[in-house]
C-alpha positions in Angstrom: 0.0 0.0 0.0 2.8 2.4 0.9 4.3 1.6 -2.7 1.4 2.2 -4.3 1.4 5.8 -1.8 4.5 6.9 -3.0 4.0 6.0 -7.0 0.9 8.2 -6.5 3.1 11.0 -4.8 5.5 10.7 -7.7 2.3 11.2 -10.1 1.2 14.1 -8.6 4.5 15.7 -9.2 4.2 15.4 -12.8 0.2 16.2 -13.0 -0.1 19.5 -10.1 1.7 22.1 -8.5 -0.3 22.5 -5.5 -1.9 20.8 -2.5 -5.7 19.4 -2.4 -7.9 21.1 -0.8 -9.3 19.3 2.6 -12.0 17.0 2.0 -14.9 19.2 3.7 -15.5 22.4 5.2 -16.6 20.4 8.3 -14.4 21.0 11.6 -11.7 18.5 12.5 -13.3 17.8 15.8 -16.7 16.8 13.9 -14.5 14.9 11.9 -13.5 12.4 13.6 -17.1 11.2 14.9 -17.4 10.4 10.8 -16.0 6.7 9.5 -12.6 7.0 7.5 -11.5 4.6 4.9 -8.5 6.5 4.4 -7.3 6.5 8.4 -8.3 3.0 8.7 -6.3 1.7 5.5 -3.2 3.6 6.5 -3.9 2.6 9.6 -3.7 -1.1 9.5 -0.6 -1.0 7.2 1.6 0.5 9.8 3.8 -1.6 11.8 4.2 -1.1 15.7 7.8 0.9 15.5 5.7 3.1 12.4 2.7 3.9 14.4 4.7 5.1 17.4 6.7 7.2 14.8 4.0 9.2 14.0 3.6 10.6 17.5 6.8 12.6 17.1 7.7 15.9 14.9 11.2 16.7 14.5 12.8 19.9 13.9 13.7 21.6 10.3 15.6 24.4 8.9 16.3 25.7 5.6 19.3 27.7 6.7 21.6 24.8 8.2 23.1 23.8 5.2 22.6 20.4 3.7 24.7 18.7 5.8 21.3 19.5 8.3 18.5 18.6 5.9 20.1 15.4 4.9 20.3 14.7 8.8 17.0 15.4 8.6 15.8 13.0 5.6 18.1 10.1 7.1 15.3 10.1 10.2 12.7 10.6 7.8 13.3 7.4 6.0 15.2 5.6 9.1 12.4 6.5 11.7 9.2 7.1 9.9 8.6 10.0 11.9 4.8 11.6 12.0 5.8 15.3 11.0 8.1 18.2 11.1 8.1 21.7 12.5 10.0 24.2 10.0 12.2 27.0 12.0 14.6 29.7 10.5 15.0 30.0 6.9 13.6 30.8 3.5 10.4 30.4 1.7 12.0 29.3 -1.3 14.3 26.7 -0.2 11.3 25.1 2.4 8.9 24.8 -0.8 11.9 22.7 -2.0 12.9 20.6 0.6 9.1 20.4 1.8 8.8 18.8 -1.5 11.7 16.3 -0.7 10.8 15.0 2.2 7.1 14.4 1.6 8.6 12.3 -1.1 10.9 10.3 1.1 8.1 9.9 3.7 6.3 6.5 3.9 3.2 8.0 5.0 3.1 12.0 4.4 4.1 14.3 7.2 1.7 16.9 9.5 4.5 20.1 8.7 3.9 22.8 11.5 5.4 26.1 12.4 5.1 28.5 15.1 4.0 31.4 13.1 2.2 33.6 16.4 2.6 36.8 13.6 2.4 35.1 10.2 5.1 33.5 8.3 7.5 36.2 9.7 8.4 34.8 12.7 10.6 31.9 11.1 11.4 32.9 7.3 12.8 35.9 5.2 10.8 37.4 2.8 7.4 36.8 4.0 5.0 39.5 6.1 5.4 39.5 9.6 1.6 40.6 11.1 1.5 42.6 14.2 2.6 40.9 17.7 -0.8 39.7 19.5 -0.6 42.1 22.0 -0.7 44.8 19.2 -4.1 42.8 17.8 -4.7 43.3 21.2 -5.6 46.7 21.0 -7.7 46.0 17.9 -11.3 46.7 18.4 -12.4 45.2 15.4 -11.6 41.6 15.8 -12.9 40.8 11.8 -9.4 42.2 11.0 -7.9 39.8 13.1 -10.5 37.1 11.3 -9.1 38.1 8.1 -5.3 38.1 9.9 -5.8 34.5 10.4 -7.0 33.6 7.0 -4.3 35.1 5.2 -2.0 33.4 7.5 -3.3 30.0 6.5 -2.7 30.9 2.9 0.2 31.3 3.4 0.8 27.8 5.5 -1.0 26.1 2.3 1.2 28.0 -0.2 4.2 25.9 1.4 2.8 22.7 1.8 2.5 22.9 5.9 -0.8 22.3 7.7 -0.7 23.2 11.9 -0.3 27.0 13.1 1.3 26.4 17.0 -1.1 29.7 17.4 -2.9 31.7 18.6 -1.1 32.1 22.3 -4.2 32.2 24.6 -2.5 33.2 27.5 -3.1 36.1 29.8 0.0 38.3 30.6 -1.1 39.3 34.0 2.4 39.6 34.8 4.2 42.2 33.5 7.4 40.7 34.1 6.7 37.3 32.5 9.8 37.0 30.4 8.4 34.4 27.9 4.8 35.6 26.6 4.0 39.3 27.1 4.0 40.8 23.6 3.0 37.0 22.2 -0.5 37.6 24.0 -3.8 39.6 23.3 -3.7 41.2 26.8 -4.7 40.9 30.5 -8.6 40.7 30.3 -9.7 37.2 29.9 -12.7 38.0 28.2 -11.3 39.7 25.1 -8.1 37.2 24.8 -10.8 34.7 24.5 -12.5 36.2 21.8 -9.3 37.8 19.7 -8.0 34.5 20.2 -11.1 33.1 18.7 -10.9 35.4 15.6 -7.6 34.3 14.8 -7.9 30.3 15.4 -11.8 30.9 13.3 -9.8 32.6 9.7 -6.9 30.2 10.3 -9.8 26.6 10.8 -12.2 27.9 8.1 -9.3 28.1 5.3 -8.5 24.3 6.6 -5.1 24.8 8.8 -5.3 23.3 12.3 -4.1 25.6 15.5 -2.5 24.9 18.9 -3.8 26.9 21.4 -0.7 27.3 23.8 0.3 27.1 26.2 -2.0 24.9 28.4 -3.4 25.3 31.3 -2.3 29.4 30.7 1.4 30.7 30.8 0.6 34.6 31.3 0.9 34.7 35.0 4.7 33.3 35.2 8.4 35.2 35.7 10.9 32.1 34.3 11.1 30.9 31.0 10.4 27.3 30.6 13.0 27.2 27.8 15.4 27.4 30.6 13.8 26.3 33.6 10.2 25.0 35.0 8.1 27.9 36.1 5.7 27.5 38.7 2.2 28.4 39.2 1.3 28.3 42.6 -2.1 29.5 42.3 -5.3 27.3 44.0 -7.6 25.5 40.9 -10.8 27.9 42.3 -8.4 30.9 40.5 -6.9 28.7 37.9 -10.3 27.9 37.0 -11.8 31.7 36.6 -8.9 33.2 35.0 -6.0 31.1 33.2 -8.2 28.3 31.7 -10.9 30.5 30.6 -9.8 31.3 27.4 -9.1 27.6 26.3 -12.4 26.3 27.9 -14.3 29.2 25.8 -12.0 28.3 22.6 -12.4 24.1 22.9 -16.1 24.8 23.1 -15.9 26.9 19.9 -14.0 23.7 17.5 -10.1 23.8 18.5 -8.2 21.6 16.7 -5.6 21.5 18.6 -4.3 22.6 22.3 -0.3 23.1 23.4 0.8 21.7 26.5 3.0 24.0 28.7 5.6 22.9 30.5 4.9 24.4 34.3 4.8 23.2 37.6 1.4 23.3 39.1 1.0 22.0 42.4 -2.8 22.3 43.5 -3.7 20.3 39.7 -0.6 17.8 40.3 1.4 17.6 43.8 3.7 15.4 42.2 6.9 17.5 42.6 9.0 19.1 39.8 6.7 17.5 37.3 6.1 19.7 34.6 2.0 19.8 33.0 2.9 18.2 29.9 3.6 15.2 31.7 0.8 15.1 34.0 -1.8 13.0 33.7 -4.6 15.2 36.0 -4.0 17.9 33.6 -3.6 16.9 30.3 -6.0 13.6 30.4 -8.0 14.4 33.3 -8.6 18.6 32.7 -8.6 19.0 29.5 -9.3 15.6 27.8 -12.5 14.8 29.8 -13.4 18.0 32.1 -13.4 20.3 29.1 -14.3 17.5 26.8 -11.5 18.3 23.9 -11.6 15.7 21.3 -8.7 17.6 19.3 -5.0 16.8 18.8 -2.8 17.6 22.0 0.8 18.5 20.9 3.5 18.7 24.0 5.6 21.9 23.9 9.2 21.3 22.9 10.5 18.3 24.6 14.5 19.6 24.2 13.3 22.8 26.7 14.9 22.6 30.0 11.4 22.9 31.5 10.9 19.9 30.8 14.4 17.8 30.6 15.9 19.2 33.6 14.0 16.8 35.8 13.4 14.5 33.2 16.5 13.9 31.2 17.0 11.0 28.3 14.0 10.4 27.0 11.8 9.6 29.9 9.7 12.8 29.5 8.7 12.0 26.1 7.3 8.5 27.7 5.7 10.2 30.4 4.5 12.9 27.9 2.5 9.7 26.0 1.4 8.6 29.2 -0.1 11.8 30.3 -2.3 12.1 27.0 -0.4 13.9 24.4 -0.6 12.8 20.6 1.9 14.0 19.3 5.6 14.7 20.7 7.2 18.1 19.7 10.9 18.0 19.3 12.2 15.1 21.0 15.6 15.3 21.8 16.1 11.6 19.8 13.4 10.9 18.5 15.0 7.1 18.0 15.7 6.9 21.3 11.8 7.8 22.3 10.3 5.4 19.9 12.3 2.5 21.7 11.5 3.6 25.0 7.7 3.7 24.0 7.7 0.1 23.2 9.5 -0.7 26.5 6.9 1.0 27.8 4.2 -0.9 26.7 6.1 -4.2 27.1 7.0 -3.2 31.3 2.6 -1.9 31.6 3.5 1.6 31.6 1.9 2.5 28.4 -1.0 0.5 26.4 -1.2 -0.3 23.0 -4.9 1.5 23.2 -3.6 4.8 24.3 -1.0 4.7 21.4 -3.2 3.7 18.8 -6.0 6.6 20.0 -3.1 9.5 19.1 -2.4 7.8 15.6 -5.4 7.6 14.8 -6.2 10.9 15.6 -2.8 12.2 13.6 -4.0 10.4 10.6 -7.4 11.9 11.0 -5.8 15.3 11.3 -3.5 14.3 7.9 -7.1 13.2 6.2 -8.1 17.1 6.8 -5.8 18.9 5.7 -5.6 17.1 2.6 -2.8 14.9 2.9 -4.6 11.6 1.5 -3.9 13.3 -1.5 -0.6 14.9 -1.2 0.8 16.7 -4.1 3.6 18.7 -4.6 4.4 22.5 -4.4 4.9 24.8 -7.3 8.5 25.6 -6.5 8.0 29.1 -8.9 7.5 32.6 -7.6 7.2 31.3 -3.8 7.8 34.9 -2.7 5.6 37.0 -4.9 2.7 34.8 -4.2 3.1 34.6 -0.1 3.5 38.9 -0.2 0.4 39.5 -2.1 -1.2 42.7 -2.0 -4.4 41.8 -0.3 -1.6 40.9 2.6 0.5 44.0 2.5 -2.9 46.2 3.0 -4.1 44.0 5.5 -0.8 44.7 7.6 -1.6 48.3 7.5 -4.6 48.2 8.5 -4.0 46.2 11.1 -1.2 48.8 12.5 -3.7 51.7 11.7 -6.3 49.9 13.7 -4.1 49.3 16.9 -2.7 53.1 17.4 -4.2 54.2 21.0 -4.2 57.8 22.2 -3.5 58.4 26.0 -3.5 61.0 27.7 -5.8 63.0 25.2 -5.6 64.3 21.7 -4.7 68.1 22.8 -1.2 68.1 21.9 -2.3 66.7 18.3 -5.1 68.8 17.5 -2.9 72.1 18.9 0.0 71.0 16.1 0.3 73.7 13.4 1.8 72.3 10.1 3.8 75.6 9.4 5.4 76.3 13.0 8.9 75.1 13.6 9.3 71.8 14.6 11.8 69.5 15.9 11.5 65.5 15.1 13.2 63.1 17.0 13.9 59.7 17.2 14.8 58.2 20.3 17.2 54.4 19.9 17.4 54.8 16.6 20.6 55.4 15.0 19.7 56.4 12.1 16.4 58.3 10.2 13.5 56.4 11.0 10.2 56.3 8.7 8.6 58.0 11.3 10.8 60.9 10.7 10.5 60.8 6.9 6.9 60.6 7.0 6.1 63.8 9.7 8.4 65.7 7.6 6.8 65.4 4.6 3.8 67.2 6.6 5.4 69.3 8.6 7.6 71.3 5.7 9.3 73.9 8.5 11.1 71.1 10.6 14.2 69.7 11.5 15.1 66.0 12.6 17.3 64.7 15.5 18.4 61.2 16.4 20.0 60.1 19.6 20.6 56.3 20.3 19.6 54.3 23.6 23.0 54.8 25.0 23.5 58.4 23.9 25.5 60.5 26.4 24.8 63.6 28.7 26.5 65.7 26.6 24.7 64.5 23.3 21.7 65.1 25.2 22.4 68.4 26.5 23.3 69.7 22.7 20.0 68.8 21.8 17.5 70.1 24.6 19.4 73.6 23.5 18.6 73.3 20.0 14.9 72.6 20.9 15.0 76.0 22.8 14.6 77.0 19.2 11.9 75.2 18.0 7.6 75.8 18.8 6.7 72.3 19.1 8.3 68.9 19.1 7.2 65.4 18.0 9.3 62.4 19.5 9.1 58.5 18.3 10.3 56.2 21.3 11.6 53.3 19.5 12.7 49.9 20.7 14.8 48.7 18.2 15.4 44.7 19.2 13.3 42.3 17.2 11.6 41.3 19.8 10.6 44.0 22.4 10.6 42.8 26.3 8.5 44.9 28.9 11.7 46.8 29.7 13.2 49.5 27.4 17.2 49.4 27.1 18.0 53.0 27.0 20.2 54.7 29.3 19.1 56.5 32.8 20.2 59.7 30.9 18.0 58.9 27.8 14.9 57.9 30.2 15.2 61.7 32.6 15.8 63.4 29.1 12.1 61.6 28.1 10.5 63.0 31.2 11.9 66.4 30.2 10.4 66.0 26.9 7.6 64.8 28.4 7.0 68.7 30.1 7.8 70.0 27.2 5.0 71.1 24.0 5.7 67.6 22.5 3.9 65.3 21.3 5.4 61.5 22.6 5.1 57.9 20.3 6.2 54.8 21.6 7.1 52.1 19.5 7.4 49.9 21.7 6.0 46.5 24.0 3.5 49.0 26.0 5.2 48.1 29.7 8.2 49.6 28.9 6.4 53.1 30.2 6.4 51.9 33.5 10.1 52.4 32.8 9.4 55.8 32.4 8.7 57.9 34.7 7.3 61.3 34.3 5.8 60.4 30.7 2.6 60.1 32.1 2.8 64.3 32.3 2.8 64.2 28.9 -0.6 65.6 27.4 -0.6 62.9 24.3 1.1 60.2 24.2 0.8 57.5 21.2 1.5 54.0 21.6 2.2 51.5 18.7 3.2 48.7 21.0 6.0 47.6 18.2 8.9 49.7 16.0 7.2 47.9 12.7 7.2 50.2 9.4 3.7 50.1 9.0 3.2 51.2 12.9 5.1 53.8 12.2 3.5 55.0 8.7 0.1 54.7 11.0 0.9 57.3 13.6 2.4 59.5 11.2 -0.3 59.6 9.7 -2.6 60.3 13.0 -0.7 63.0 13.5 -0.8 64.4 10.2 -4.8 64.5 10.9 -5.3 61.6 8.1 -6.0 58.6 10.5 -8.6 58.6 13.3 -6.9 56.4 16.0 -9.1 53.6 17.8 -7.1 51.0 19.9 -7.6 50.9 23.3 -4.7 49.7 25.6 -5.2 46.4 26.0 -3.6 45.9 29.4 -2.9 47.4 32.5 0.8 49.1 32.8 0.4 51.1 36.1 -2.1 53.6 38.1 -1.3 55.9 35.3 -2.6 53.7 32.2 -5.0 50.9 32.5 -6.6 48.2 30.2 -9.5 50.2 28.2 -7.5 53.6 27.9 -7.5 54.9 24.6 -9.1 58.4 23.1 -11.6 57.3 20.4 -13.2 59.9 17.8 -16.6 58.8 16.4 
């Protein structure tokens, strides 16, 4: 039967350049109540090391070198692994190799990728969407709809079928060092439903989704990357705030749910023992409390969240155990699949239980289309994943988020023809910001200082703004990924709070806890926040303060006394 698989995979090479679409418009959960020749043929043709196999996805890159992606086929055709999850690299070059290792596969593989903000996140050349938390600030949650659809355009463009998004976590801690920007906010209500919008465009164009990070990751201050965080909270709160959001979302079709790796002692006492290898929670809370039918993917199984405690392969046994179906990045996946049969042969682990997660994964490969695998058009990959309909969507996106605190005095008072200064704070060079205001404001002059810029740069430039009638200032954070503290200097952050007394005008471009870092900018009588340094964040304020965009975020958590969850100025 496999033979016969793979001469038809060969076919479809020659005969089209794209995948099938899924067989109906029918959610995966309802799905799997239906009877399924195709799941039961593959099915009954695996062997017992093969269906073990295709609980486990193993890492890819396209910017390794060969040396890596021949690694990579070796397990393909050694191991018979279930699926892949595609990291750093190109477009171009994972159309290619997508296309080579589906060929190699015996039965096709589930290809996923965390893609939180669109293709963006992991490859060059491809639109990177706004952060969550800038969604978050989004009243118009149809754009976010429409976010999600184009996002799983793009996943079908290059053959790959689960989203590891949206995050559903609420970052009620500012100081959580791992999610912040990656969620919609602190109100549990309106996580739930942005995070609803997404997972809804991405379903309906026939991509699955992970909700992550089970049972809620927001309230946490260590990274599980590097260590196990713990929640110490009792299940009463645990219960009315962190698993609201995936209770609300599993009762609206989920397809699939991330497990975290955290240690949460009033769910599972069992000490150091991280929630993806808990039974309680992963079998007994969300399998058959919430009732979710969908696939259950571990979080990475190489994080030291998870290994620390549970080194050489033991927590992807226990991870099987607990109720996962399908094991994320193994650190040997060879290694797991052996320990699995021991397993089952020492009454650790059933056959049943095994069999219930391939069966499921095969279901979940029927879906998306994978019963009739054929190959990607390896031509114009990058034109076709930056279409225009994408490119405008970004925008508006940005335009949409731009929040007004403070009030809109300092805007509406700006005069087109007085003098004016423009500065950009980290930058290091002339922002789009600055061209943009410019172009409006004819009689101006621009001025950059970086993060780190020293007393005496600083105290050249307050002399020249002496000279000028009113001032415009873009706070930019200029790392790719913005933490809830801003790096400048204690010189840059008093020279800020001088601006902020000043007639100015203040934008920050930047993750929006970072002006708790900043005191004295809430004297400031507007300030903008963008929530991210992104072009089109930037081309969006300017353009509020040129008087051609009406702004309509609203903050979409709480930073301090000073600005709270709801703030925003909205003009009707």
């Amino acid at each position: 039967m496999f033979k016969k698989l793979k001469s038809l995979v060969i076919l479809a090479f020659l005969i089209s350049p794209s995948m099938s679409m899924a067989q109906s418009a029918k959610l995966f959960i309802e799905s799997l109540n239906e009877p399924n020749a195709w799941v039961d043929s593959v099915f009954k043709k695996l062997s017992r090391h093969d269906r073990i196999a295709q609980l486990f996805m193993i890492r890819a890159h396209t910017d390794k070198g060969k040396a890596f992606e021949d690694s990579i086929a070796k397990v393909i055709r050694k191991e018979h692994i279930g699926g892949l999850v595609f990291f750093q690299g190109g477009p171009g070059r994972q159309a290619i190799l997508t296309n080579h290792y589906q060929s190699i596969s015996k039965v096709p593989l589930l290809i996923a990728m965390d893609a939180e903000w669109g293709l963006g996140m992991r490859l060059d050349s491809t639109v990177s969407y706004p952060y969550q938390m800038t969604l978050g600030a989004i009243q118009n949650n149809n754009l976010i709809y429409e976010m999600g659809r184009q996002v799983a355009l793009d996943f079908k463009r290059l053959g790959m079928h689960v989203n590891f998004a949206p995050d559903a976590d609420i970052n009620n801690n500012p100081k959580n060092p791992v999610i912040g920007y990656r969620s919609f906010g602190d109100n549990k209500y309106k996580v739930a439903a942005k995070a609803g919008a997404y997972m809804k465009g991405i379903q309906d164009n026939n991509v699955m989704v992970s909700l992550k990070h089970f049972p809620g990751h927001g309230d946490t201050d260590v990274d599980s990357h590097y260590d196990l965080p713990k929640l110490p909270f009792t299940r009463e709160r645990l219960d009315s705030l962190e698993l609201f959001p995936f209770r609300e979302l599993v009762k609206q079709g989920a397809s699939g749910v991330m497990i975290a790796h955290m240690s949460i002692p009033t769910l599972d006492n069992t000490p150091n023992l991280p929630s993806t290898l808990s039974k309680p929670i992963v079998t007994g809370i969300l399998k058959e409390e919430m009732g979710f039918k969908g696939l259950i993917f571990s979080d990475a199984m190489e994080m030291k969240g998870v290994v620390k405690f549970f080194p050489n392969g033991e927590a992807d046994v226990r991870g099987i155990i607990a109720g996962n179906d399908v094991i994320e990045l193994s650190e040997n996946s060879g290694r797991a699949i052996k320990l699995v049969r021991k397993a089952i042969r020492t009454n650790r682990l059933t056959w049943e239980r095994v069999d219930e997660s391939v069966k499921k994964i095969l279901a979940a490969k029927y879906w998306v289309g994978l019963n009739n695998l054929q190959p990607l058009n390896t031509n114009n990959v990058v034109a076709e994943l930056n279409r225009p309909e994408s490119l405008m969507l970004n925008q508006r996106l940005a335009d949409a988020a731009v929040t007004i605190l403070n009030g809109d005095s300092q805007i509406r008072n700006l005069d087109k023809n007085k003098k004016t200064a423009i500065i950009s704070l980290g930058a290091t060079s002339l922002t789009t910001f600055q061209n943009l205001i410019k172009a409006d404001f004819k009689n101006s002059m621009n001025f950059i200082l970086p993060k780190n810029a020293n007393a005496n740069d600083i105290i050249k430039v307050t002399k020249e703004l002496g000279n000028y009638d009113q001032i415009i200032v873009g706070i930019h954070d200029m790392r790719k990924r913005p933490p809830a503290v801003l790096d400048y200097s204690n010189n840059m952050k008093l020279f800020i709070a001088q601006l902020a007394r000043m007639n100015s005008t203040l934008a920050v471009f930047a993750n929006p806890y970072t002006i708790a870092g900043l005191p004295g900018i809430e004297t400031v009588n507007t300030l903008i926040m963008n929530y991210q340094n992104s072009l089109e964040a930037q081309n969006a304020t300017a353009r509020v303060i040129g008087g051609k965009l009406i702004a309509s975020g609203k903050l979409p958590v709480t930073v301090n006394e000073f600005f709270k969850n709801g703030d925003g100025i909205i003009k009707e």
